[in-house]
mmCIF file of the N, C-alpha and C atoms, coordinates in Angstrom:
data_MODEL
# 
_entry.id   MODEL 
# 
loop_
_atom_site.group_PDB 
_atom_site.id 
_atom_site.type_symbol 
_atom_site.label_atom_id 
_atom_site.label_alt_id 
_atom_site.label_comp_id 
_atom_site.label_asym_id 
_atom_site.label_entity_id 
_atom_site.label_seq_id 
_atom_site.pdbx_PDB_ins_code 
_atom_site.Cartn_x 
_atom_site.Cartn_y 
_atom_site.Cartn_z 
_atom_site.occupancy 
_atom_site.B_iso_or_equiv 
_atom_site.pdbx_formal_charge 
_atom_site.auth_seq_id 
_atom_site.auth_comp_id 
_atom_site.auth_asym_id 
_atom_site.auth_atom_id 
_atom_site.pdbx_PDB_model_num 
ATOM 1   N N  . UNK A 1 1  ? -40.524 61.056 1.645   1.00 0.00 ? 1  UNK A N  1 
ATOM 2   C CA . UNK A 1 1  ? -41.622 61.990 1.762   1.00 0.00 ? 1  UNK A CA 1 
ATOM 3   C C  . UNK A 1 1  ? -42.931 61.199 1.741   1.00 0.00 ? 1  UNK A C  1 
ATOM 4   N N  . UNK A 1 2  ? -44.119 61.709 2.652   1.00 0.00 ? 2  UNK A N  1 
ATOM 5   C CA . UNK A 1 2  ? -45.067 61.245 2.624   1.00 0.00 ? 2  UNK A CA 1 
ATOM 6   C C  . UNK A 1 2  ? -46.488 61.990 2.099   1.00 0.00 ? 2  UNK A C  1 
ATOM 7   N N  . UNK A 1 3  ? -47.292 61.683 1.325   1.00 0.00 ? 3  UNK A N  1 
ATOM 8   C CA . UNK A 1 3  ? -48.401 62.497 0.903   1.00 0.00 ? 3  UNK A CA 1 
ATOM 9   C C  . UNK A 1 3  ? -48.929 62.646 1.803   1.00 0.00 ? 3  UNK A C  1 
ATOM 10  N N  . UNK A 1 4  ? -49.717 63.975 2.299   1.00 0.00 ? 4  UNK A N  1 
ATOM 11  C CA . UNK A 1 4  ? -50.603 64.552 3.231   1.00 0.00 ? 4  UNK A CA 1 
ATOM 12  C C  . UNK A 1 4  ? -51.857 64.612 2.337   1.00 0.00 ? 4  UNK A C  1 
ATOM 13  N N  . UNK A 1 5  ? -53.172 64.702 2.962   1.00 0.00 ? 5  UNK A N  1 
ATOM 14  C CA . UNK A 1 5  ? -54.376 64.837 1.934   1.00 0.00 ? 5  UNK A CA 1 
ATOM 15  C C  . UNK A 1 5  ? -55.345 65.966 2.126   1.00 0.00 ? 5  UNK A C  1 
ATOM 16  N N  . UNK A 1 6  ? -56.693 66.318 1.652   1.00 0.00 ? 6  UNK A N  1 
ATOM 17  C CA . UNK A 1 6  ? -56.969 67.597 2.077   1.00 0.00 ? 6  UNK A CA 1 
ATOM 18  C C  . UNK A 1 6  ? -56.637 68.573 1.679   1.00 0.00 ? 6  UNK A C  1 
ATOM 19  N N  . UNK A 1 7  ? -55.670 68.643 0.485   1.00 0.00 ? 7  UNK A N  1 
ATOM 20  C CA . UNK A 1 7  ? -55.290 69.966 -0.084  1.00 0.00 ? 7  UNK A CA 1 
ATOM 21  C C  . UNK A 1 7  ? -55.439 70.339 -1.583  1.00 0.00 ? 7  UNK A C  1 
ATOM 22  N N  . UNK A 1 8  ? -56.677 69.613 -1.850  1.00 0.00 ? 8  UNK A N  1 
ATOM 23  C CA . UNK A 1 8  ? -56.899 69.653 -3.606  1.00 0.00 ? 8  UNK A CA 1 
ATOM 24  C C  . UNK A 1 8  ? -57.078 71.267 -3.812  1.00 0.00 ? 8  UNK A C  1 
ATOM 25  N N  . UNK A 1 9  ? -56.956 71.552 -5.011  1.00 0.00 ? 9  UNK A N  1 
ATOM 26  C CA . UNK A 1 9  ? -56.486 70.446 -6.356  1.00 0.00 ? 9  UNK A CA 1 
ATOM 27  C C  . UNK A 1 9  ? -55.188 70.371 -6.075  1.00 0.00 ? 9  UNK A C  1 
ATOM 28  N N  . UNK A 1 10 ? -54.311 71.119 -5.126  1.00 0.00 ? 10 UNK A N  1 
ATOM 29  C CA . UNK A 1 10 ? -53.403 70.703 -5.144  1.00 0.00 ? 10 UNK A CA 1 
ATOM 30  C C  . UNK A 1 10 ? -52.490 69.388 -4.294  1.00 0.00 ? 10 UNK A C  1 
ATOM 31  N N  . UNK A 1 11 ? -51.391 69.590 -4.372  1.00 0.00 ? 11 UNK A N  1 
ATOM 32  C CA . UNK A 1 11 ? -50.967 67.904 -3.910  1.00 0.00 ? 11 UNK A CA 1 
ATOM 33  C C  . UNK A 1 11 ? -49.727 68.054 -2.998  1.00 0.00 ? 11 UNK A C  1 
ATOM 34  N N  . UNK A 1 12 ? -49.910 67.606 -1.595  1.00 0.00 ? 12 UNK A N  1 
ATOM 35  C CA . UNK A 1 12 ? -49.087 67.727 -0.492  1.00 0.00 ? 12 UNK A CA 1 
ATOM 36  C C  . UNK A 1 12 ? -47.955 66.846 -0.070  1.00 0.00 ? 12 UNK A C  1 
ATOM 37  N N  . UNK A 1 13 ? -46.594 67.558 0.561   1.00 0.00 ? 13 UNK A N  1 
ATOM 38  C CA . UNK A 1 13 ? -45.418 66.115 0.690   1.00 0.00 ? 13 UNK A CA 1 
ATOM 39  C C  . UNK A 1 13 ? -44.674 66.473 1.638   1.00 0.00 ? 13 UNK A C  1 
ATOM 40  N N  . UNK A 1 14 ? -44.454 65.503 2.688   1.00 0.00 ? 14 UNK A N  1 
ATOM 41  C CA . UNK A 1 14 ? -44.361 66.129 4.151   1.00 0.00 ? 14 UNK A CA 1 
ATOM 42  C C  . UNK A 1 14 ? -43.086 65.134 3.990   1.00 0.00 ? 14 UNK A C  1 
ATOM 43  N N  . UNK A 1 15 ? -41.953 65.839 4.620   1.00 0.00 ? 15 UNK A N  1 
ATOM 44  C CA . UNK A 1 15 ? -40.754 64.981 4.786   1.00 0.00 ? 15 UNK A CA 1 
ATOM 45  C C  . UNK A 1 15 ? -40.564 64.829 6.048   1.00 0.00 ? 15 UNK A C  1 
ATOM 46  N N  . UNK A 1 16 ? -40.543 63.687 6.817   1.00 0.00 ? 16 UNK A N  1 
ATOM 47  C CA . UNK A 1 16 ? -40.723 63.391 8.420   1.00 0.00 ? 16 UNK A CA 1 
ATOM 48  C C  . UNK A 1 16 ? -39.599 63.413 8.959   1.00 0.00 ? 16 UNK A C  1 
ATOM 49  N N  . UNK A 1 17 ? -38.038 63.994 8.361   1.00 0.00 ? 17 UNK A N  1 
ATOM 50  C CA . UNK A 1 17 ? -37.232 63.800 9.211   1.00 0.00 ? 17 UNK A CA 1 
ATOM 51  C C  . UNK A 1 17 ? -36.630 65.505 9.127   1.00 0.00 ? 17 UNK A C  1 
ATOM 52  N N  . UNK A 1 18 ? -37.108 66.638 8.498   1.00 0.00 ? 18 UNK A N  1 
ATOM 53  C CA . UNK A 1 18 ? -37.110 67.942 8.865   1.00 0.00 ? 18 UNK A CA 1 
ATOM 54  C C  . UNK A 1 18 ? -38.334 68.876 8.994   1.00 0.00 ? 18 UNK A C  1 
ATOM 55  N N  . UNK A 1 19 ? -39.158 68.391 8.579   1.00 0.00 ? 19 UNK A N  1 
ATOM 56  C CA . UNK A 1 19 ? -40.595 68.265 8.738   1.00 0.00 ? 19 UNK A CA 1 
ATOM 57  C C  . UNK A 1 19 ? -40.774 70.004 7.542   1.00 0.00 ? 19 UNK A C  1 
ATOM 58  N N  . UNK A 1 20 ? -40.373 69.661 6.178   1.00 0.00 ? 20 UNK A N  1 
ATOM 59  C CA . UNK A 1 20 ? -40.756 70.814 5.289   1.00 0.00 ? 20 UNK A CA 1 
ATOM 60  C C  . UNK A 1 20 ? -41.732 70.233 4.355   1.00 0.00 ? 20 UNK A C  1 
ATOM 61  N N  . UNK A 1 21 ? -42.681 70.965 4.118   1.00 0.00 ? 21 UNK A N  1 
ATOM 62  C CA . UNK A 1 21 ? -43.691 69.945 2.953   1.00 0.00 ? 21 UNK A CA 1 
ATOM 63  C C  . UNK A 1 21 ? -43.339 71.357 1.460   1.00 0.00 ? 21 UNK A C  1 
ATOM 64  N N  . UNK A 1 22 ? -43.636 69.976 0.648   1.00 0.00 ? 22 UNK A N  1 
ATOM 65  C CA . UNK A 1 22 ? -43.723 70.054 -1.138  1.00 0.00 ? 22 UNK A CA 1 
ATOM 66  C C  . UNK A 1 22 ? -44.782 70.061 -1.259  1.00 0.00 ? 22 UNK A C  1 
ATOM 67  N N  . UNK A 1 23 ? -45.472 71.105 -1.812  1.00 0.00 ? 23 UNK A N  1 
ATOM 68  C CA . UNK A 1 23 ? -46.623 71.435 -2.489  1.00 0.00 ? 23 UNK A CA 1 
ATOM 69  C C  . UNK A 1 23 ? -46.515 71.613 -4.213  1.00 0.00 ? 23 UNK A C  1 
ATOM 70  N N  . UNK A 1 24 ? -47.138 70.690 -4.682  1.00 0.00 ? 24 UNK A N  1 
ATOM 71  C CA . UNK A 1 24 ? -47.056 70.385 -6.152  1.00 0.00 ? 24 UNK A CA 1 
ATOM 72  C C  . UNK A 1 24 ? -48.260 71.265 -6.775  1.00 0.00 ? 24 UNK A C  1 
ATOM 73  N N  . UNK A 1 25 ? -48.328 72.663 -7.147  1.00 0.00 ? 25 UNK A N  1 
ATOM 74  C CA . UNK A 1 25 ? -49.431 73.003 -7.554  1.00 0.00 ? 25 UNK A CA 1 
ATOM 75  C C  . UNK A 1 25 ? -49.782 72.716 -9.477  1.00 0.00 ? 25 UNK A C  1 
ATOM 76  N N  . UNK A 1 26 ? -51.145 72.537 -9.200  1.00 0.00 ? 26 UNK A N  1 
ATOM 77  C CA . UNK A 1 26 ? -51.909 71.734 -10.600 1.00 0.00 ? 26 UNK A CA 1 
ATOM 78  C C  . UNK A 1 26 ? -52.801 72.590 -10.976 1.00 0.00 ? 26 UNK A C  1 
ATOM 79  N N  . UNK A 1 27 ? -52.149 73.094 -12.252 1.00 0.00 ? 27 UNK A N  1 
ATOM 80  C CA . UNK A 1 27 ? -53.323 73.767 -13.466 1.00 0.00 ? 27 UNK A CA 1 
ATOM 81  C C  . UNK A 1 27 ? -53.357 73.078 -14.462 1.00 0.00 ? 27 UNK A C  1 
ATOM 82  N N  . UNK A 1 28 ? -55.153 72.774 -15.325 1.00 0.00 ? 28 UNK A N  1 
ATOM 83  C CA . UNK A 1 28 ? -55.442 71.723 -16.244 1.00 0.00 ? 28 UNK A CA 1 
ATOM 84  C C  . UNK A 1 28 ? -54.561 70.398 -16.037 1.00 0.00 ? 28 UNK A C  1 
ATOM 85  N N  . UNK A 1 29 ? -54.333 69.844 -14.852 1.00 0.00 ? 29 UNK A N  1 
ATOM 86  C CA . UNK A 1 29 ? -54.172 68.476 -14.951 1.00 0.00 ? 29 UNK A CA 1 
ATOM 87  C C  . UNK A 1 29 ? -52.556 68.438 -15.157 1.00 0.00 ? 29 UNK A C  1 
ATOM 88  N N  . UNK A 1 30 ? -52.091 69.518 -14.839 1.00 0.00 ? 30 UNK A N  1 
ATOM 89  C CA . UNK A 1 30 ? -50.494 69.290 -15.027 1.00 0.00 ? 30 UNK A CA 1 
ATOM 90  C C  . UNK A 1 30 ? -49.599 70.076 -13.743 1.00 0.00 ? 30 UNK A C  1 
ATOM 91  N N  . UNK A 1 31 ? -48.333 69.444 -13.172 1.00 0.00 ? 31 UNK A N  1 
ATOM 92  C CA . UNK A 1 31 ? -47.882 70.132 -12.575 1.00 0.00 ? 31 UNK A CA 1 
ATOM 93  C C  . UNK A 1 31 ? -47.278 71.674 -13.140 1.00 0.00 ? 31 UNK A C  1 
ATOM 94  N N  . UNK A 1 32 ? -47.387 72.844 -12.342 1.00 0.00 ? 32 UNK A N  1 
ATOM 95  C CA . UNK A 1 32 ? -47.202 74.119 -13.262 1.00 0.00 ? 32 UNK A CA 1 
ATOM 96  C C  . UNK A 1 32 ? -45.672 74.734 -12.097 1.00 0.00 ? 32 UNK A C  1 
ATOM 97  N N  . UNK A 1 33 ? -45.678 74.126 -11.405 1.00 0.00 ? 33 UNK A N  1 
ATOM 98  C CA . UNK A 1 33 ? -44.941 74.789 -9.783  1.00 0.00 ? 33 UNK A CA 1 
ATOM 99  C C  . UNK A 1 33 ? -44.854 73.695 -8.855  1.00 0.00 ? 33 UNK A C  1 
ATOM 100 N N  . UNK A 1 34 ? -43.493 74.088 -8.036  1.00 0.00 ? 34 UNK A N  1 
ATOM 101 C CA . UNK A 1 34 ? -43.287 73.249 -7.105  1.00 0.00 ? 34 UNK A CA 1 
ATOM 102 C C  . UNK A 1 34 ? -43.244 74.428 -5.724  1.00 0.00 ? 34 UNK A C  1 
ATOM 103 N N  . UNK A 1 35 ? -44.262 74.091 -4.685  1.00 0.00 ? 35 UNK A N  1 
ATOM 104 C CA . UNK A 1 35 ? -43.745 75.381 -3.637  1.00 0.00 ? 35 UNK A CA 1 
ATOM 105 C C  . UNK A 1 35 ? -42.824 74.181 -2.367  1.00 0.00 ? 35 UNK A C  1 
ATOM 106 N N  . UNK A 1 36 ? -42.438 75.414 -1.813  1.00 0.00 ? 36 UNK A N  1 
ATOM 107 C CA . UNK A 1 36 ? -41.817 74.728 -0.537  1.00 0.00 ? 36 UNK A CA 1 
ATOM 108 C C  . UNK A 1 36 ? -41.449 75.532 0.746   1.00 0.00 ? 36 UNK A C  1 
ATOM 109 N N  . UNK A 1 37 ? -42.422 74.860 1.804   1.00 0.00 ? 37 UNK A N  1 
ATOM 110 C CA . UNK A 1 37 ? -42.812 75.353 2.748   1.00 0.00 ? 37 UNK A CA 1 
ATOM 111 C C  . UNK A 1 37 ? -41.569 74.668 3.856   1.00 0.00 ? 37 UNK A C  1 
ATOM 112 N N  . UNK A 1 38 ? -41.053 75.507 4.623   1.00 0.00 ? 38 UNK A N  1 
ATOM 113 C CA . UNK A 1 38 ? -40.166 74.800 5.689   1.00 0.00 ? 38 UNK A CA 1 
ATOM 114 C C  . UNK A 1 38 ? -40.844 74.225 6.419   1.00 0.00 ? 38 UNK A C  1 
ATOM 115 N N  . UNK A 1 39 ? -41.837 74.475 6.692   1.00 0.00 ? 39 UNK A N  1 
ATOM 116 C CA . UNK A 1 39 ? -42.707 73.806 8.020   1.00 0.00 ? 39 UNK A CA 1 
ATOM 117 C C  . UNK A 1 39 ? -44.033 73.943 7.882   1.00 0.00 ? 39 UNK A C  1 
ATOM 118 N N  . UNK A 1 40 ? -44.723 73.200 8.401   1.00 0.00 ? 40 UNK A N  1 
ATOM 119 C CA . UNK A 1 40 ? -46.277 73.089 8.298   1.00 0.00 ? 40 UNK A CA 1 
ATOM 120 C C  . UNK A 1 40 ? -46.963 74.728 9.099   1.00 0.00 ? 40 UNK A C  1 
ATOM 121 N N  . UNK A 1 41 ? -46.918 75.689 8.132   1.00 0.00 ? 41 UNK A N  1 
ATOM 122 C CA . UNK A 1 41 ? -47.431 76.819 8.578   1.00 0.00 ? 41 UNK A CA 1 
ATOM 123 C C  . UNK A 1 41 ? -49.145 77.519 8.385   1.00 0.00 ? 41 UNK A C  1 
ATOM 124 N N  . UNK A 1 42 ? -48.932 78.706 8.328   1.00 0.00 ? 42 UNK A N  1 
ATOM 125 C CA . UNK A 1 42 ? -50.408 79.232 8.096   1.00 0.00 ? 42 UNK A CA 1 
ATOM 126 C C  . UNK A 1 42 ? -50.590 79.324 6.531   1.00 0.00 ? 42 UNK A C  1 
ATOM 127 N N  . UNK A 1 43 ? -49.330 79.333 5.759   1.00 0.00 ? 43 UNK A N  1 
ATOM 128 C CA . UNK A 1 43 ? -49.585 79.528 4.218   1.00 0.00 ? 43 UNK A CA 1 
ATOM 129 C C  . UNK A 1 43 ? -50.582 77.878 3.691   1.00 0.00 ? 43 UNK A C  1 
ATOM 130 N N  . UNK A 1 44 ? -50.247 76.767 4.364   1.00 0.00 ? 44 UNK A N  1 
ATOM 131 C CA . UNK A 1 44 ? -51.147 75.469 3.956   1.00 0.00 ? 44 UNK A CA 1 
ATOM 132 C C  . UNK A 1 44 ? -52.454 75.840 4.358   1.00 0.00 ? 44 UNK A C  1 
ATOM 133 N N  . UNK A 1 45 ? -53.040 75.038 3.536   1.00 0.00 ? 45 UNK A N  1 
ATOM 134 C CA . UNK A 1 45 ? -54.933 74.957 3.800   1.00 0.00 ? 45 UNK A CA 1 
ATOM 135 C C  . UNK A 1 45 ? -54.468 74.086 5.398   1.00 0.00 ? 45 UNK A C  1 
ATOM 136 N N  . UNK A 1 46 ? -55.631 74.557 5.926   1.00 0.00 ? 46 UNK A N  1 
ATOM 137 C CA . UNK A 1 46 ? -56.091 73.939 7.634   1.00 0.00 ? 46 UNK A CA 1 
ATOM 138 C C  . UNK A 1 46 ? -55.770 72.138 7.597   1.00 0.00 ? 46 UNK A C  1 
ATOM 139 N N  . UNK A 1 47 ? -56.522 71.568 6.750   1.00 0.00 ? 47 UNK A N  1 
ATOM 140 C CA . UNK A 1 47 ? -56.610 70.525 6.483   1.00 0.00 ? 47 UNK A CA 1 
ATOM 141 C C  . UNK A 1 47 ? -55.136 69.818 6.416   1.00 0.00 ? 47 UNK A C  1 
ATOM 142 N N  . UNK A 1 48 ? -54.247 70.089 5.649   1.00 0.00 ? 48 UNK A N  1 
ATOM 143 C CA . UNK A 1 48 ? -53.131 69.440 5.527   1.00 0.00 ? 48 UNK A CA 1 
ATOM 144 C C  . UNK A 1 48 ? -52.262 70.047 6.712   1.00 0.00 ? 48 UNK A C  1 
ATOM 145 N N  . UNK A 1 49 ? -52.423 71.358 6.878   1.00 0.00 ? 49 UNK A N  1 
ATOM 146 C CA . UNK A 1 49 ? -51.636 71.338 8.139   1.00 0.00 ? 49 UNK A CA 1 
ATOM 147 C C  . UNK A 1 49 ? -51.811 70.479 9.347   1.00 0.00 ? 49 UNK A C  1 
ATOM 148 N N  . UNK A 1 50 ? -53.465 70.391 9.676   1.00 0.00 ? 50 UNK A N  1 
ATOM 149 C CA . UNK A 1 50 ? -53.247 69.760 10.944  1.00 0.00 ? 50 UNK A CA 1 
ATOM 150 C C  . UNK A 1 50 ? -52.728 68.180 10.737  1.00 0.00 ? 50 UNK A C  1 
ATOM 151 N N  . UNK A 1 51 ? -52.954 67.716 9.666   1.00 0.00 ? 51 UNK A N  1 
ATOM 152 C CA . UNK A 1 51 ? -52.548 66.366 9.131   1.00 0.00 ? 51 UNK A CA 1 
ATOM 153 C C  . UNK A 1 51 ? -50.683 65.935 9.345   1.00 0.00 ? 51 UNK A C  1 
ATOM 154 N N  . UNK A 1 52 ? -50.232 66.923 9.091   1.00 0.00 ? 52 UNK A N  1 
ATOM 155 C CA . UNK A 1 52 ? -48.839 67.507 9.034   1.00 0.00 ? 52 UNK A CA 1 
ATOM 156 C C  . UNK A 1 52 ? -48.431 67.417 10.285  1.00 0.00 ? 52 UNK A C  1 
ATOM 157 N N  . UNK A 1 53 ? -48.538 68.034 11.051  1.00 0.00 ? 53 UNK A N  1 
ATOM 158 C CA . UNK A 1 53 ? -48.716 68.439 12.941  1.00 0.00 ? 53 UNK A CA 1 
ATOM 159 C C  . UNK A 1 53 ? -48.969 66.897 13.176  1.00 0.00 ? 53 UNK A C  1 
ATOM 160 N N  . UNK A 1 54 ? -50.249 66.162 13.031  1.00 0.00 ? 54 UNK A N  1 
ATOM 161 C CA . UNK A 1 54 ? -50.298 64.950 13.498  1.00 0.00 ? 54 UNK A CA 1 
ATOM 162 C C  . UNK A 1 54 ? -48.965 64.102 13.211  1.00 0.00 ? 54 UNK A C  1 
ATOM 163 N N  . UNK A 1 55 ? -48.595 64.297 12.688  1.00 0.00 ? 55 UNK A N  1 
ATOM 164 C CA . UNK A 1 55 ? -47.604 62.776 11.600  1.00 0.00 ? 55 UNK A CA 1 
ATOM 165 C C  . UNK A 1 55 ? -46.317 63.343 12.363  1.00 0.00 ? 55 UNK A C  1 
ATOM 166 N N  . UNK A 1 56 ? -45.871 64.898 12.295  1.00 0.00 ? 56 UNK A N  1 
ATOM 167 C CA . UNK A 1 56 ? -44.557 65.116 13.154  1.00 0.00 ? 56 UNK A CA 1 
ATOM 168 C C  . UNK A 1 56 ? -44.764 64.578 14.446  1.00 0.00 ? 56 UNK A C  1 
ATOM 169 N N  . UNK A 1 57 ? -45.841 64.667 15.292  1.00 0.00 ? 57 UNK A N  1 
ATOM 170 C CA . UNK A 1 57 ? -46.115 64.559 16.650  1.00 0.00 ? 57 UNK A CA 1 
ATOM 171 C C  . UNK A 1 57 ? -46.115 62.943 17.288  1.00 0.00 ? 57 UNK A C  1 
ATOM 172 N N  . UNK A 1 58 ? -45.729 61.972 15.754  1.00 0.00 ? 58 UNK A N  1 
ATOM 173 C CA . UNK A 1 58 ? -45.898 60.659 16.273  1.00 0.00 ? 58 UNK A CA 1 
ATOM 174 C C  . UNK A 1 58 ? -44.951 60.013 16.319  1.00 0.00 ? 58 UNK A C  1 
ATOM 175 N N  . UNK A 1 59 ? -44.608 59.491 17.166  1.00 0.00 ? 59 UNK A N  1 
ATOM 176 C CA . UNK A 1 59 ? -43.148 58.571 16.859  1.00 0.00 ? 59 UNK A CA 1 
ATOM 177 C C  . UNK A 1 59 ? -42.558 57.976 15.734  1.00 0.00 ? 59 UNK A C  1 
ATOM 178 N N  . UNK A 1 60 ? -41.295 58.521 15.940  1.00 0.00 ? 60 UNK A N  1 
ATOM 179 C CA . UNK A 1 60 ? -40.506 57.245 14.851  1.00 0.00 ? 60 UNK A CA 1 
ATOM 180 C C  . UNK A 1 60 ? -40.088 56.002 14.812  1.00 0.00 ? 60 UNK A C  1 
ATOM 181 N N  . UNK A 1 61 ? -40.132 55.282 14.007  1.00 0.00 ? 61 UNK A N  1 
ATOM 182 C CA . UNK A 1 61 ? -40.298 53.902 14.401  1.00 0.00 ? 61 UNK A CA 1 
ATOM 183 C C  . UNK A 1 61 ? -38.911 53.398 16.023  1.00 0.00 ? 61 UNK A C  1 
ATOM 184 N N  . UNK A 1 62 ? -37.461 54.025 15.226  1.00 0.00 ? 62 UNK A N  1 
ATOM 185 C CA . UNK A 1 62 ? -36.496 53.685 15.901  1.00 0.00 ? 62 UNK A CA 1 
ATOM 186 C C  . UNK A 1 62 ? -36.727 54.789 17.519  1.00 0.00 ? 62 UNK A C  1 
ATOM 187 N N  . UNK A 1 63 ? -37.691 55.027 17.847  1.00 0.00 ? 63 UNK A N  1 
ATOM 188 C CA . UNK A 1 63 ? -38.148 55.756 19.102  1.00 0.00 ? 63 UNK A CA 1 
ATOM 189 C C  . UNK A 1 63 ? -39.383 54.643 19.355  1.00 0.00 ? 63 UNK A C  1 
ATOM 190 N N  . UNK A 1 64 ? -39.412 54.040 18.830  1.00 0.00 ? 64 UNK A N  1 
ATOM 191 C CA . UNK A 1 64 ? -40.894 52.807 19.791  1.00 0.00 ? 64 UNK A CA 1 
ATOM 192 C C  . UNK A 1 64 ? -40.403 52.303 21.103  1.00 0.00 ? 64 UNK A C  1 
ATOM 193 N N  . UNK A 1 65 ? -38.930 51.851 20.715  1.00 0.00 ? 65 UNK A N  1 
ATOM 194 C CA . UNK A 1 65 ? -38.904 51.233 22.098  1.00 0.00 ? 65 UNK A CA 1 
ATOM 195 C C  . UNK A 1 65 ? -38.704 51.677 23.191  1.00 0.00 ? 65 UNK A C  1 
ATOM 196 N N  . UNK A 1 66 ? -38.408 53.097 23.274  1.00 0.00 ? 66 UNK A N  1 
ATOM 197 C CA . UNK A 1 66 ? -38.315 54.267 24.532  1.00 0.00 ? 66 UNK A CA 1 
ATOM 198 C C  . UNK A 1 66 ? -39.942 53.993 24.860  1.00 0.00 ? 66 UNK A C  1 
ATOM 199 N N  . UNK A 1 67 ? -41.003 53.750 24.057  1.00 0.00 ? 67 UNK A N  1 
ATOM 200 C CA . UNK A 1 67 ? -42.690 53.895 24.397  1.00 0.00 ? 67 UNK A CA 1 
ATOM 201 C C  . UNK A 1 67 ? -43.175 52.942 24.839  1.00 0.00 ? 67 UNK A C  1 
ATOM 202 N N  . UNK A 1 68 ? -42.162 51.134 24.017  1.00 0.00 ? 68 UNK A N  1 
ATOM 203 C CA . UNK A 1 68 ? -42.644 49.998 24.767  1.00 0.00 ? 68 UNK A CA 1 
ATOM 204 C C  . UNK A 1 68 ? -41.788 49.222 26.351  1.00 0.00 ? 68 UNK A C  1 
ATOM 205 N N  . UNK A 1 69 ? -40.663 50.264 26.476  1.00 0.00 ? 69 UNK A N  1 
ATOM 206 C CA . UNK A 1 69 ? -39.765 49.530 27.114  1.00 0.00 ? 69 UNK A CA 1 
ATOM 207 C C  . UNK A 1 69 ? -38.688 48.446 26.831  1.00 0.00 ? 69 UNK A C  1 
ATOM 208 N N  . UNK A 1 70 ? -39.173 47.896 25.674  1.00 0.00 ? 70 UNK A N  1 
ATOM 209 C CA . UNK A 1 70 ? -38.040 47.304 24.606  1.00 0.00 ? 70 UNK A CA 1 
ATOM 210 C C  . UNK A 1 70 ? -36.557 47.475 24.208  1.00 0.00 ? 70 UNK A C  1 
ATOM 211 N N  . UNK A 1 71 ? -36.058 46.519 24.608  1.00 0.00 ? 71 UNK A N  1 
ATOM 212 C CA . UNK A 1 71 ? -34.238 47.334 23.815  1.00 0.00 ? 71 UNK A CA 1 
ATOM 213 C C  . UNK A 1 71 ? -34.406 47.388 22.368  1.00 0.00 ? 71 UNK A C  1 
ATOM 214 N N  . UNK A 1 72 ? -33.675 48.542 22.260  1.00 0.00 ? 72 UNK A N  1 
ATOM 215 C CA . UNK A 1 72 ? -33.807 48.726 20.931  1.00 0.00 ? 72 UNK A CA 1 
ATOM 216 C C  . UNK A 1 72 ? -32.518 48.041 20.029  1.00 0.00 ? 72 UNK A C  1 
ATOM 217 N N  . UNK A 1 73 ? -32.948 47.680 18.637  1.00 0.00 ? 73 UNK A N  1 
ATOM 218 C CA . UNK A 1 73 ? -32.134 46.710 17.953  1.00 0.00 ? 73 UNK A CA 1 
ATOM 219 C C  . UNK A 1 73 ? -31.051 47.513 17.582  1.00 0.00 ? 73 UNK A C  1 
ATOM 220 N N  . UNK A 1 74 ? -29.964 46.962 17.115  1.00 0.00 ? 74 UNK A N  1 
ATOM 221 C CA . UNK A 1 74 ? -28.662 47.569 16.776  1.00 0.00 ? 74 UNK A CA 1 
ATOM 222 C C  . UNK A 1 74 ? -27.310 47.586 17.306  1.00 0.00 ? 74 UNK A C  1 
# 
């Protein structure tokens, strides 16, 4: 999982290979809840969604070489 940013106070976690984010919500400085969103929807603030959208939309590493023409290792 990767942190997304843009979503204080609470705290964002985007998993890049089904693409559901963990939202860790924070009252007084402590986790109180864990939410979990299947997909980067309208329930996230704007901010982490479009952040979310970017990061699914970019290649995975073992997909580079379809982009450079490269054989791929393995």
């Amino acid at each position: 999982m990767m942190r997304l940013h843009g979503g204080a106070p609470n705290r964002y976690y985007l998993c890049r290979e089904c693409g559901a984010v963990r939202e860790d919500v924070y009252r007084d400085g402590a986790i109180v809840e864990h939410r979990w969103h299947d997909e980067p929807d309208g329930r996230l603030p704007a901010g982490v969604r479009q952040e979310a959208l970017r990061v699914l939309g970019m290649p995975h590493a073992e997909q580079l070489g379809f982009w450079t023409g490269e054989p791929r290792a393995g």
